[in-house]
N, C-alpha and C positions, 0 to 999 in steps of 0.2 A: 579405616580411619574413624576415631568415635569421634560422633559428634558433639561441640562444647558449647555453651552459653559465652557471650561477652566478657563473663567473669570468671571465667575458665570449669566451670563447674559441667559436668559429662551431663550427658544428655543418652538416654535409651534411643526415642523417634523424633520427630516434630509432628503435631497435630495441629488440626485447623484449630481444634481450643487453643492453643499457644500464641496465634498471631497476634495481632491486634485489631482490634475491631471496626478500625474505620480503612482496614486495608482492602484494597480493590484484588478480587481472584477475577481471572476468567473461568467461563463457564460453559462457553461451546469456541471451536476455534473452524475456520474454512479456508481450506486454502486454491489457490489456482494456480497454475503454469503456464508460458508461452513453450510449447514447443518446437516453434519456428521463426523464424525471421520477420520483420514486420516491419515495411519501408514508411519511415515519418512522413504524416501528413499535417498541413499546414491549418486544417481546424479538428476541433476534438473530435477523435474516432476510437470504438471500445476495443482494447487489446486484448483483456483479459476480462472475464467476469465467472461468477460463481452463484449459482443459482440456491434457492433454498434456502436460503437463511432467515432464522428466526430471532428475532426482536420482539420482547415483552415489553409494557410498559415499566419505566423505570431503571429498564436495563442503558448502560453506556456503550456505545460501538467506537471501536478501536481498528484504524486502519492500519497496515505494513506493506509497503514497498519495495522491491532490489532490482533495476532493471539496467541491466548494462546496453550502454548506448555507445553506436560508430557514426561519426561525422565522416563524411566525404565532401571533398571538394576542399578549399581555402576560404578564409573565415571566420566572422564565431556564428555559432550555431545557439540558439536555444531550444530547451523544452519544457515541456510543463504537463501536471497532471490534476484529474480533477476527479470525483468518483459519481458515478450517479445510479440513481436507485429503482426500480418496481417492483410491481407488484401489489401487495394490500395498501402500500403505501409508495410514494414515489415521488422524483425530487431532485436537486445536483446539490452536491457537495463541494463547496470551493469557491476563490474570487473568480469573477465574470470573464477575466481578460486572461491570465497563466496558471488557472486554477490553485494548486497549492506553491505555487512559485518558481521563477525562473531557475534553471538547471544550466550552465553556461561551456559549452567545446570551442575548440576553435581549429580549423584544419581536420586533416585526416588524424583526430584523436579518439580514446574511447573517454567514457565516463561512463560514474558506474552512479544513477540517480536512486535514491534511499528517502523515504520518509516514516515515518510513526508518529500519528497521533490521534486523538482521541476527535474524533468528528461528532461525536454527541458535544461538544465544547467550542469545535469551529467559532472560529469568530465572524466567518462573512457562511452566510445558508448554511446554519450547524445542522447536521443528521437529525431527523425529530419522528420518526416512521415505525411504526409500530405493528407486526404479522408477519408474513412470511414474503422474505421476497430475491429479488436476483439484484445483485450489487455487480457494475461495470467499471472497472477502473480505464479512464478515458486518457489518451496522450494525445498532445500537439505538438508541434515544433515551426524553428520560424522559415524552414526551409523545408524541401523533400527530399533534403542532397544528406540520410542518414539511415540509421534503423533500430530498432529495436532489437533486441537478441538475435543479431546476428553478425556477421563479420561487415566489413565495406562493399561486399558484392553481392548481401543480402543471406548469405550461407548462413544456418544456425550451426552452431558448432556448440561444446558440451562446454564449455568456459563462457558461454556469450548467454548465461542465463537470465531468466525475467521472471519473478514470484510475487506472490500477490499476496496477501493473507487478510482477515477479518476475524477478529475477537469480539467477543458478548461477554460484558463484564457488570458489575457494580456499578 
């Protein structure tokens, strides 16, 4: 399929000369996995983290989340997350009390918690850290009757996944 311009006019490639100037690229990306089940605990504890990450001054950091969650028991259940940082620099990312905000189950249900956004912008403790360092992404919940990537019984199973990511942008 060739590629067209808005105006239907054919296009050879797309170069970075082409974009537009004030568009945000990423420029290094980190990812992490749970490969196992992870029973909810009722104050922040690190699930995931990815060590080595570099932050220049000037550069924006961009968090990603996908963590499928199982309530057990009867209920609503919440959860929450928060990311926190060392290293040359070091720090929590997030409000004080549910971190990036309440996530809501109720019963023996799943939910599948998602976030994306730019933590150099936060509005409560924005990312401000600058050298190399290890990022933790922290979960809480308001019960311990749950889990993280895994089934009701704690099992991980290949559907019951939890990913992490961290982008270096513009």
């Amino acid at each position: 399929m060739a590629l067209t311009k808005l105006n239907n006019a054919s296009l050879s490639a797309v170069t970075s000369a082409g974009l537009p100037a004030d568009i945000s690229l990423f420029k290094r990306a980190y990812h992490a996995d749970m490969p196992s089940g992870f029973n909810w605990t009722t104050g922040f504890a690190t699930i995931m983290s990815i060590p080595n990450v570099v932050v220049n001054a000037g550069e924006k950091v961009y968090l990603s989340y996908c963590i499928s969650t199982r309530a057990t028991g009867t209920g609503a259940k919440h959860t929450g997350y928060r990311l926190t940082y060392s290293g040359d620099s070091s720090g929590t990312v997030a409000d004080n009390g549910w971190g990036f905000g309440i996530n809501d189950t109720s019963g023996n249900n799943w939910q599948l918690d998602t976030n994306m956004l730019c933590i150099s912008t936060f509005p409560h403790t924005p990312f401000t850290g600058t050298g190399t360092m290890t990022f933790n992404l922290q979960g809480k919940a308001s019960t311990n009757n749950g889990y993280w990537a895994a089934e009701h019984n704690g099992t991980h199973q290949t559907y019951t996944n939890a990913v992490f990511s961290i982008y270096v942008g513009n």
